[in-house]
N, C-alpha and C positions, 0 to 999 in steps of 0.2 A: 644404886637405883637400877631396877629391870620395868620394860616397857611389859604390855600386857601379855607376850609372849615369854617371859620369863629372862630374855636378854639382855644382858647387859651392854654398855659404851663398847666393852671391850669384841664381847660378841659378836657384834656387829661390826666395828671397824676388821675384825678376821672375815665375815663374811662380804666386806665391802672389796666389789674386785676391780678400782682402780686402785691399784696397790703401787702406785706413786704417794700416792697421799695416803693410804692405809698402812703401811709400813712404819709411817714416821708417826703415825697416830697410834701404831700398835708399840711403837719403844716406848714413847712415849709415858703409856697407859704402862706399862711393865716397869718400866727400870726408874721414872718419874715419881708417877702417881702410884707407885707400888701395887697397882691391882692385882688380887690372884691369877695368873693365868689357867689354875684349873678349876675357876669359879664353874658350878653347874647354872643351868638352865632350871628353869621350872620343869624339864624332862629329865632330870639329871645328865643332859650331856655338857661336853666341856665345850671348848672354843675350837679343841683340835678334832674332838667328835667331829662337830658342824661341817667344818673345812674337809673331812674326810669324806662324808657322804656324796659330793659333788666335786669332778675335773676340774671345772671352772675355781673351784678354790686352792688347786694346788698348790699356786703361791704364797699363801697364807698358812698353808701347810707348814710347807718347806723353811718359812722363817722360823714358825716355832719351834722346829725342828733343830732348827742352825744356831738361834737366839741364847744357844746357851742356857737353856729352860729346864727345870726338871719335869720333865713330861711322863713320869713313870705311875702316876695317879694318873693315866691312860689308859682308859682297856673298856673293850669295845663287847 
């Protein structure tokens, strides 16, 4: 399911930056509930687009980065 901005659960807990609690909600959504992590957006961006465009999401960067993800369907 995506809200009316085309985002997904997943989406949003990457843009969510208390990342005590987004972290474990973002394993979660990956390695649990199997979600794509390179789901697009109704803009065609991914989750690490999002996170790219703004500092403040660094850390949400940084996990997908580290999480062991294939992030090569990335490009900007």
């Amino acid at each position: 399911m995506k809200n009316e901005d085309g985002l997904s659960a997943f989406h949003l807990a990457c843009l969510n930056t208390a990342d005590h609690v987004a972290h474990a909600l973002k394993k979660f959504l990956i390695f649990k509930a199997q979600v794509n992590p390179n789901q697009k957006t109704a803009r065609g961006e991914t989750a690490a687009h999002l996170c790219a465009s703004h500092d403040r999401h660094y850390a949400a960067l940084e996990f997908l980065a580290t999480s062991g993800l294939d992030l090569t369907m990335v490009a900007l």
